[in-house]
TORKOL-4160 file (C-alpha; in steps of 0.2 Angstrom, whole numbers, padded with zeros to 4 digits, m for minus):
314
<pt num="1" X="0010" Y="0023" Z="0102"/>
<pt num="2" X="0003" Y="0042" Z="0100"/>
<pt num="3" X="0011" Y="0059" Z="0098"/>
<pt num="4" X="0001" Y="0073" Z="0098"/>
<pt num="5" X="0009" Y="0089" Z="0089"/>
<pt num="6" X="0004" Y="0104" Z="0077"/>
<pt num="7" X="0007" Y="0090" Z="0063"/>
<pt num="8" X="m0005" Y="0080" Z="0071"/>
<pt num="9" X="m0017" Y="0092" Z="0071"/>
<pt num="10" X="m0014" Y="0098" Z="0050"/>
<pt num="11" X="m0018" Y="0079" Z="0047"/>
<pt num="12" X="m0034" Y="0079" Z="0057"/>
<pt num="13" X="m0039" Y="0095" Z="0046"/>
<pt num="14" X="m0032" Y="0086" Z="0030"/>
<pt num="15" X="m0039" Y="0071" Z="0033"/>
<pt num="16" X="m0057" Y="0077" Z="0038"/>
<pt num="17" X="m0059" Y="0087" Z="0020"/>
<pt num="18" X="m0053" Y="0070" Z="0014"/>
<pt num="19" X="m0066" Y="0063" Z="0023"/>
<pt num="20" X="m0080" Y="0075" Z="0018"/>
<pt num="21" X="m0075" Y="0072" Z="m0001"/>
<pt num="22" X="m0077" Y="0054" Z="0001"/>
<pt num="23" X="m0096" Y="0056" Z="0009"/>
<pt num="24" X="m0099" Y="0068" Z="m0007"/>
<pt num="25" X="m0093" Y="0056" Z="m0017"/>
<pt num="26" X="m0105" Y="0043" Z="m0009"/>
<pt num="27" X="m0120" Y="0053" Z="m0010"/>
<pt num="28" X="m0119" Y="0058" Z="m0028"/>
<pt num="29" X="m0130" Y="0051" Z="m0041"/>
<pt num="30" X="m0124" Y="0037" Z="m0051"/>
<pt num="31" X="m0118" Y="0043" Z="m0067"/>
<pt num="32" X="m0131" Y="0041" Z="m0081"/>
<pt num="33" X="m0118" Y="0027" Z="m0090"/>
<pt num="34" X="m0116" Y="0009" Z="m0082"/>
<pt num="35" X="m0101" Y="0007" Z="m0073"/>
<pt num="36" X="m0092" Y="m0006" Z="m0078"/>
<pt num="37" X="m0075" Y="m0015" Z="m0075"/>
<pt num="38" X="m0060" Y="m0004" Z="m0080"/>
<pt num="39" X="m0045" Y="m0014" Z="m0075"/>
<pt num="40" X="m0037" Y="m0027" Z="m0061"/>
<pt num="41" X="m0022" Y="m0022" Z="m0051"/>
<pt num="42" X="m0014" Y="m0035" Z="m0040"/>
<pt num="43" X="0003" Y="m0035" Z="m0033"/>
<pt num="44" X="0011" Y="m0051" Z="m0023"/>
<pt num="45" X="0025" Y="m0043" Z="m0009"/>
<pt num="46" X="0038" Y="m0055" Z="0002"/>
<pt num="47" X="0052" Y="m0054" Z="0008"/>
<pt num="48" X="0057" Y="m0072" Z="0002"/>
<pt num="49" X="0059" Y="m0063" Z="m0014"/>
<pt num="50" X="0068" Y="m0048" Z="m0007"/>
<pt num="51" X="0082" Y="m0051" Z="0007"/>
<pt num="52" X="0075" Y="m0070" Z="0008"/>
<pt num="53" X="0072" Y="m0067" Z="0028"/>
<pt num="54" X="0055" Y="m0069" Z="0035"/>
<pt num="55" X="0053" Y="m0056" Z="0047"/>
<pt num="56" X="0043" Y="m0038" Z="0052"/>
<pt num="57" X="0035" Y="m0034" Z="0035"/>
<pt num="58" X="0036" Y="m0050" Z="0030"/>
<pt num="59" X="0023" Y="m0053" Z="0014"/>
<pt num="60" X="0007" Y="m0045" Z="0009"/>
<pt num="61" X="m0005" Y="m0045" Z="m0008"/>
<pt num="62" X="m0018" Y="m0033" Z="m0014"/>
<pt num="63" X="m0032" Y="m0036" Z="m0026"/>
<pt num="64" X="m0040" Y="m0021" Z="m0035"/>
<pt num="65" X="m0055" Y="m0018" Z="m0044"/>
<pt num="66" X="m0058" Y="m0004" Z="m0052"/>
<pt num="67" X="m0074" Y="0002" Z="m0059"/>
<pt num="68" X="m0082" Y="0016" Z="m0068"/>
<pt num="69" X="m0093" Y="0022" Z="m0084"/>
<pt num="70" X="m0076" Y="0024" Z="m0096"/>
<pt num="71" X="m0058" Y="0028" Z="m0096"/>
<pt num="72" X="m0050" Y="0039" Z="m0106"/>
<pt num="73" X="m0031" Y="0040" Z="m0099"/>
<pt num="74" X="m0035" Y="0053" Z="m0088"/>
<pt num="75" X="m0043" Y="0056" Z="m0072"/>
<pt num="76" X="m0060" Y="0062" Z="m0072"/>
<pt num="77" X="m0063" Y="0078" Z="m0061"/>
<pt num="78" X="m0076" Y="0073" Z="m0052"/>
<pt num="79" X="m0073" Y="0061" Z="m0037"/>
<pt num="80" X="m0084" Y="0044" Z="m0037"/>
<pt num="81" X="m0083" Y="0043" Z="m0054"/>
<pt num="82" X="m0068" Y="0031" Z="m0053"/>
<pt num="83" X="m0071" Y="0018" Z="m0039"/>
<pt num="84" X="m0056" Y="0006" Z="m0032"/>
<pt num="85" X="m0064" Y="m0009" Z="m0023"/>
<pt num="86" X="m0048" Y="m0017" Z="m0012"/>
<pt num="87" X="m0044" Y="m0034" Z="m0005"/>
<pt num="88" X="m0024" Y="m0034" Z="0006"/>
<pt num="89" X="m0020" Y="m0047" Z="0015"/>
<pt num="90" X="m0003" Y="m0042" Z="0028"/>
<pt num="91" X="0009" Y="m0050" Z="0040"/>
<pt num="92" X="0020" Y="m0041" Z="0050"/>
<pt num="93" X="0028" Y="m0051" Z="0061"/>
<pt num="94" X="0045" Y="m0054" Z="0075"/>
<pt num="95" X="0061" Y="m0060" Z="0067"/>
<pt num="96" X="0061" Y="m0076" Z="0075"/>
<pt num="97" X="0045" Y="m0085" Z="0075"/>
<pt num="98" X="0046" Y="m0099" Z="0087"/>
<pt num="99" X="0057" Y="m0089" Z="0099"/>
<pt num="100" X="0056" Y="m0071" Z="0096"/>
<pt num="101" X="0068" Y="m0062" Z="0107"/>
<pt num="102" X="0061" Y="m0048" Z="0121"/>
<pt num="103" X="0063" Y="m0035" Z="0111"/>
<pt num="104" X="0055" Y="m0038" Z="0095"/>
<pt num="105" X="0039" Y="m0033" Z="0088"/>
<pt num="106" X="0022" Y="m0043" Z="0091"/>
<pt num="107" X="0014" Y="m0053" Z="0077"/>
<pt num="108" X="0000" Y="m0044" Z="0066"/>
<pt num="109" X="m0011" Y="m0051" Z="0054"/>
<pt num="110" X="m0021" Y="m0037" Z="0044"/>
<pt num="111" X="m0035" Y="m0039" Z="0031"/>
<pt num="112" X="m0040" Y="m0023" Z="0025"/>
<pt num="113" X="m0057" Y="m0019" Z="0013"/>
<pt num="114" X="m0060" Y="m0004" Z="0007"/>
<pt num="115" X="m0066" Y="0008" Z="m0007"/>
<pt num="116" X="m0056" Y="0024" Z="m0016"/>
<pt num="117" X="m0061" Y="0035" Z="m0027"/>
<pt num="118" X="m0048" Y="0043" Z="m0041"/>
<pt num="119" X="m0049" Y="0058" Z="m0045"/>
<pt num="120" X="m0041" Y="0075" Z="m0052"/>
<pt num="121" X="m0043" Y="0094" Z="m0046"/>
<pt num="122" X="m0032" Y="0109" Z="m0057"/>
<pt num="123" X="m0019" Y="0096" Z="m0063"/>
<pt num="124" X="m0015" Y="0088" Z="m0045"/>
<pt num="125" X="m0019" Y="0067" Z="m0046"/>
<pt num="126" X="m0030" Y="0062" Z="m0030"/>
<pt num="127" X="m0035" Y="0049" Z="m0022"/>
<pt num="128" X="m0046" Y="0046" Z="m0009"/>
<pt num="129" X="m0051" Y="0032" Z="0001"/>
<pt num="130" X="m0058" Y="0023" Z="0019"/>
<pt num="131" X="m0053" Y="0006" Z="0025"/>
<pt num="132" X="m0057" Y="m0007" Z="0036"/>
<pt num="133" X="m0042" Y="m0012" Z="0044"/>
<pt num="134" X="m0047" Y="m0031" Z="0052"/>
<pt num="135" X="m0033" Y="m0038" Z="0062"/>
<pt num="136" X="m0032" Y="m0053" Z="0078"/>
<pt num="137" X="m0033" Y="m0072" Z="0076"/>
<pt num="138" X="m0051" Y="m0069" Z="0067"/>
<pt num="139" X="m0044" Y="m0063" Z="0050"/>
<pt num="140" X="m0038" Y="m0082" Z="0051"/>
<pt num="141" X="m0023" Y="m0076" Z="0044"/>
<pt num="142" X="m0011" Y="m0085" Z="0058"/>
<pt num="143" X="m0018" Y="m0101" Z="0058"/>
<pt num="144" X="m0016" Y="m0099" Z="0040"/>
<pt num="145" X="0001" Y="m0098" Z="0042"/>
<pt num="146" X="0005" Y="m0111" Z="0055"/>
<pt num="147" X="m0004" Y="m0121" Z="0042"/>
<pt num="148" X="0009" Y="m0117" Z="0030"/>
<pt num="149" X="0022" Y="m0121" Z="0041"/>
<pt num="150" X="0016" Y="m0138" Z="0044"/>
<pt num="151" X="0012" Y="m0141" Z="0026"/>
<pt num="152" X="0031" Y="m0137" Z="0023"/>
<pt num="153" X="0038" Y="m0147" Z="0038"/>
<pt num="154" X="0043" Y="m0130" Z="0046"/>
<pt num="155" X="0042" Y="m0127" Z="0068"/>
<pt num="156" X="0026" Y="m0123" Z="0073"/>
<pt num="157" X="0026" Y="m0105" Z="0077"/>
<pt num="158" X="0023" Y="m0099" Z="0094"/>
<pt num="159" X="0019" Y="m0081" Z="0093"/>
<pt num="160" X="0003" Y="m0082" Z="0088"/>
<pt num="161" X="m0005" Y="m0081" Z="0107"/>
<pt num="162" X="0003" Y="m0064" Z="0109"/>
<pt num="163" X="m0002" Y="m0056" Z="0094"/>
<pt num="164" X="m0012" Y="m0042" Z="0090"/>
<pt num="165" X="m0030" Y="m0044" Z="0098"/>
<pt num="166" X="m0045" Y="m0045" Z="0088"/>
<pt num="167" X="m0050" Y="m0026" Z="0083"/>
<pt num="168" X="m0057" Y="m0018" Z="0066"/>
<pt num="169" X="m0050" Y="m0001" Z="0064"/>
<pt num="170" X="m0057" Y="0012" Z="0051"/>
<pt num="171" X="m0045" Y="0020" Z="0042"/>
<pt num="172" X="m0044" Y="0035" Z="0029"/>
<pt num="173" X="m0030" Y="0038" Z="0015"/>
<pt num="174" X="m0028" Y="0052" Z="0005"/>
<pt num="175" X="m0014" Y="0056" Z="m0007"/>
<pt num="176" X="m0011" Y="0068" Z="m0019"/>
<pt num="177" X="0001" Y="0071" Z="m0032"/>
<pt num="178" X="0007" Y="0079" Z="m0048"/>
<pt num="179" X="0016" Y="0071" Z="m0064"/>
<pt num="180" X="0028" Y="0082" Z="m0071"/>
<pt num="181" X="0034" Y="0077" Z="m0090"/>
<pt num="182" X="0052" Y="0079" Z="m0095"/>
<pt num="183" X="0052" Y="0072" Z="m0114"/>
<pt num="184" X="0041" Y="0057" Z="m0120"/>
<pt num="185" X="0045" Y="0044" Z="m0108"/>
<pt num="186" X="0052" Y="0052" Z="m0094"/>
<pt num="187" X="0041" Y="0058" Z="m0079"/>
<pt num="188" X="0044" Y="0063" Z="m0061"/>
<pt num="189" X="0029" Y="0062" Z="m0048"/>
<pt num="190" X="0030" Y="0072" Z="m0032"/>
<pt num="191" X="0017" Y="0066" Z="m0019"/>
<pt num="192" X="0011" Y="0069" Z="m0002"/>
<pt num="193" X="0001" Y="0056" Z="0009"/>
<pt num="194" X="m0010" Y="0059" Z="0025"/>
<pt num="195" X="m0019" Y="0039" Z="0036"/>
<pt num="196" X="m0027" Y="0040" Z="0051"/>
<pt num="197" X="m0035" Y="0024" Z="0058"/>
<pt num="198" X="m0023" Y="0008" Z="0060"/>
<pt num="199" X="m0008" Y="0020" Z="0058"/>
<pt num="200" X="m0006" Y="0040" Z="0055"/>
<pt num="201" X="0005" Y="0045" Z="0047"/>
<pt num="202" X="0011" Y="0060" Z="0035"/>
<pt num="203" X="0022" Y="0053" Z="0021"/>
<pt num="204" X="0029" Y="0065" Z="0008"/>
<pt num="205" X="0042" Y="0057" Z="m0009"/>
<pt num="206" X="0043" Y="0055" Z="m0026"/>
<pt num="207" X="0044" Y="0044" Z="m0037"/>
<pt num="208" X="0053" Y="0042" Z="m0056"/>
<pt num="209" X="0047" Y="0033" Z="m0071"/>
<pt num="210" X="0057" Y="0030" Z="m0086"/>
<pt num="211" X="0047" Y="0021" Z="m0101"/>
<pt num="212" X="0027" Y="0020" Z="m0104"/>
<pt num="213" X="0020" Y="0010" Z="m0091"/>
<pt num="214" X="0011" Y="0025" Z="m0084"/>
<pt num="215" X="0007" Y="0035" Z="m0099"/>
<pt num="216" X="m0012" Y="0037" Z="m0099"/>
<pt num="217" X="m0014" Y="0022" Z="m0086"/>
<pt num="218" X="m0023" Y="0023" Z="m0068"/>
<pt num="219" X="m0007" Y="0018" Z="m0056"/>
<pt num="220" X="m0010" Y="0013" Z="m0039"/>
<pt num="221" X="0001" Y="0013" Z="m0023"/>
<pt num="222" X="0004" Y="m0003" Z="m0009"/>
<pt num="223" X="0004" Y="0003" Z="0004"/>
<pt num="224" X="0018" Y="m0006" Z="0014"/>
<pt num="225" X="0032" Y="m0004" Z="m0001"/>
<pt num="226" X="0024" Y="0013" Z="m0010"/>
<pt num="227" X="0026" Y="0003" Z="m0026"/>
<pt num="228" X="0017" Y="0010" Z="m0039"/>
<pt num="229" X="0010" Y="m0004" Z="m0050"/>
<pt num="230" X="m0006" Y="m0003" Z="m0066"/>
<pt num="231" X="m0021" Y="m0004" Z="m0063"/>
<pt num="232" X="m0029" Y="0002" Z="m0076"/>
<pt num="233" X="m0020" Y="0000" Z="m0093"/>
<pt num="234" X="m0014" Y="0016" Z="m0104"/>
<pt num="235" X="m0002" Y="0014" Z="m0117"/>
<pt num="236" X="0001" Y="m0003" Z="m0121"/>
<pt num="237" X="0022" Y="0002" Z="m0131"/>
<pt num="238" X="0030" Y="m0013" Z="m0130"/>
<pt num="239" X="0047" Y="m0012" Z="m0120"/>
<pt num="240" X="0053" Y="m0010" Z="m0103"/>
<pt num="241" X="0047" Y="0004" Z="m0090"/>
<pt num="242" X="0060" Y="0007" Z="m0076"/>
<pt num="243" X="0051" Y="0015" Z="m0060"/>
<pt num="244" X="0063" Y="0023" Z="m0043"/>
<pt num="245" X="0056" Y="0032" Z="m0029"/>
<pt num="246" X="0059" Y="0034" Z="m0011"/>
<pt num="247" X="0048" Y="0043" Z="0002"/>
<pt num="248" X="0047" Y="0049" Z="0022"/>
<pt num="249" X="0033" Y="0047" Z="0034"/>
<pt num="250" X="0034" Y="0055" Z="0052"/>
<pt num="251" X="0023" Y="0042" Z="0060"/>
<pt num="252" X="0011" Y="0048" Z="0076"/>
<pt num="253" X="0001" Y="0032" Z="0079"/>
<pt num="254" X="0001" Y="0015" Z="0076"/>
<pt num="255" X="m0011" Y="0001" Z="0081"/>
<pt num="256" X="0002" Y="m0011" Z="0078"/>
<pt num="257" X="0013" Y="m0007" Z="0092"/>
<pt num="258" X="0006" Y="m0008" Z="0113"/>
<pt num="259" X="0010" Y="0004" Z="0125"/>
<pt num="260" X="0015" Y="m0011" Z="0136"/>
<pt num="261" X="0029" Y="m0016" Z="0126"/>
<pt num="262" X="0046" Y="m0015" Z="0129"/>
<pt num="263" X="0049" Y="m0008" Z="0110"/>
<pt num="264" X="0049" Y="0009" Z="0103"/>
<pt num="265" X="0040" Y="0014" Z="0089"/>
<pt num="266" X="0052" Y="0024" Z="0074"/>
<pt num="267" X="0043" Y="0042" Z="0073"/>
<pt num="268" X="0050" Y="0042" Z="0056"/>
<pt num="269" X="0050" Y="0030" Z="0040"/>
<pt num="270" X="0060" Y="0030" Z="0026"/>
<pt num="271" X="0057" Y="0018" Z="0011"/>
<pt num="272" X="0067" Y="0018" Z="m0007"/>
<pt num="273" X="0062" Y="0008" Z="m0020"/>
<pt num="274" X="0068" Y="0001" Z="m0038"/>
<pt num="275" X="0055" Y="m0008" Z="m0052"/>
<pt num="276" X="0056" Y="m0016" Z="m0069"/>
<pt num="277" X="0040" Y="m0017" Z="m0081"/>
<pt num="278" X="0040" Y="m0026" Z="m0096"/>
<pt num="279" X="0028" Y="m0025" Z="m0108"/>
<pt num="280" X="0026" Y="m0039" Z="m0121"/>
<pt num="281" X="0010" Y="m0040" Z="m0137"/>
<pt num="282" X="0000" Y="m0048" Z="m0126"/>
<pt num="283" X="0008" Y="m0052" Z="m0107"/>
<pt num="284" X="0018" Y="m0040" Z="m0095"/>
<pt num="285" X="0028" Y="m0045" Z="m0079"/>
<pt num="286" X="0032" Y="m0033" Z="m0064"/>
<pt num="287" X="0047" Y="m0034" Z="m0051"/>
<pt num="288" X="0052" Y="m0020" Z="m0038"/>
<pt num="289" X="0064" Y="m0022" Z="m0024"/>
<pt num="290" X="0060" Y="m0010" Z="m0007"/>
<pt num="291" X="0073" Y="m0006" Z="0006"/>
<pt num="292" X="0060" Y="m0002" Z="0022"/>
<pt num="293" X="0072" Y="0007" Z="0035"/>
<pt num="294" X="0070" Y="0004" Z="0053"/>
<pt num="295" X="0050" Y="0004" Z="0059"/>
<pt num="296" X="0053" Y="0003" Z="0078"/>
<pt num="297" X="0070" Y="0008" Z="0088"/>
<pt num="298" X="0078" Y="m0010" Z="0093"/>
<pt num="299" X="0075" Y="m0017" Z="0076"/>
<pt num="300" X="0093" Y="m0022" Z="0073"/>
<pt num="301" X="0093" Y="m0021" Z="0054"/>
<pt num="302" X="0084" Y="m0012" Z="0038"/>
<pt num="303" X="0075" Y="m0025" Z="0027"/>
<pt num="304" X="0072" Y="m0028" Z="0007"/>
<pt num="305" X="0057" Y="m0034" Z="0001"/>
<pt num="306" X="0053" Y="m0039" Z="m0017"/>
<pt num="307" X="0036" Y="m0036" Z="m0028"/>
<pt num="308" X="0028" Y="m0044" Z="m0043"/>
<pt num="309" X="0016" Y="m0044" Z="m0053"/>
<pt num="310" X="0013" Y="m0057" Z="m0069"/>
<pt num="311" X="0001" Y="m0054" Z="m0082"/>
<pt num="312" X="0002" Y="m0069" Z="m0095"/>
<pt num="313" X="m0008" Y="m0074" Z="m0109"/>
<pt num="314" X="m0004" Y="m0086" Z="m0121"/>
């Protein structure tokens, strides 16, 4: 699916400064302190624990590390300085896996690496970032899954021989954003976000946080819900931290869908989404819901997916 326009053609633009920042960033000189571990984010997505259906965006998870010399509860100015090393594993998949109907979408299985950099210019939050998008039966992620199935006495799936093919697609992410304070625990955060690779895409939202779970912390974003979850921890109040945002992408590409099928891609996305952090002396525990509007023109229904993220120590 591609639609070339004048919007098109702004992200091209957009994302090619993006690109040059990340080649700078590459090129620097280490800083003269050792980088060293700052923080782990991870983030577990299914719909199992959203609308309890297994279809489209069906699960995902993300592992982050994230290095660099220090961290102060703010973003450095400089880009490289803050490095994100990520690990997604994704499954997009038909409604019905043993007999999808004609006019579904095909099975994708997606394991994307990649590197970002975090990173702040006159107030405005950026980040950075190229990816390899790996999909097709040789991430192993669908015999995975039939493996599952048969582990837990399910039907064998069939869609798996007309799934996406084996490809690796390169893909840049840039997004920039700017907190805006409204008292001591409130904060609204307007954001804009330009992909090119796997999909492209323009995505513009915001997103409310009510409590401390962001206050001097690095927050990153999944990518398939626009959950923002922590990375790097900031202020550690005790308490719970409510999180709302919603977002709209116009899409212009997407690997995931063929010119040969008998579906129509969306050109627009629409996501909203509701989290709850708590934050205990010594554990934290993460859940967000995310209604994903319609991703292609015959999907007969919206979807909810649900997120979590558990940090226990006893």
């Amino acid at each position: 699916m591609t639609r070339p326009s004048l919007a098109r053609l702004a992200i091209d633009h957009f994302l090619a400064a993006a690109a040059l920042v990340v080649a700078v960033a590459l090129a620097m000189p280490a800083v003269a302190q050792e980088r060293v571990t700052l923080g782990w984010g991870r983030l577990l997505t299914n719909d199992a624990i959203g609308d309890g259906k297994d279809r489209w965006r069906t699960g995902s998870y993300v592992l982050n590390r994230v290095r660099g010399p220090s961290w102060s509860g703010e973003l450095p100015t400089r880009p490289g300085e803050i490095l994100e090393f990520r690990l997604r594993v994704e499954t997009l998949a038909p409604a019905d896996l043993v007999t999808p109907g004609p006019l579904d979408r095909r099975y994708v299985g997606a394991l994307t690496l990649g590197m970002h950099t975090h990173f702040q210019m006159a107030g405005i939050e950026s980040s950075v970032g190229l990816d390899a998008v790996i999909v097709g039966p040789q991430t192993g992620i669908s015999r995975l899954h039939g493996d599952l199935h048969d582990a837990l006495g399910l039907p064998a799936p069939t869609v798996f021989g007309g799934q996406i093919a084996d490809d690796i697609f390169p893909t840049l992410t840039a997004e920039f954003g700017r907190t805006l304070d409204f008292g001591s625990s409130v904060s609204f955060r307007p954001f804009v976000e330009a992909q090119a690779g796997a999909e492209t895409l323009l995505r513009v939202g915001g997103d409310f946080t009510f409590g401390h779970v962001a206050t001097e912390a690095l927050m990153l974003r999944d990518n398939s819900t626009g959950q923002r979850y922590r990375a790097v921890a900031g202020d550690r109040v005790q308490g719970i931290s409510v999180l709302l945002g919603g977002d709209i992408a116009e899409v212009y590409d997407s690997e995931y869908f063929l010119a040969t099928d008998a579906i129509t891609p969306s050109d627009t996305r629409k996501r909203l989404r509701a989290g709850m952090h708590w934050q205990g002396a010594q554990s934290e525990v993460f859940y967000g819901v995310t209604w994903l509007g319609k991703e292609f023109d015959e999907q007969p229904d919206d979807q909810l997916l649900g997120s979590i993220n558990l940090r226990l120590q006893f």
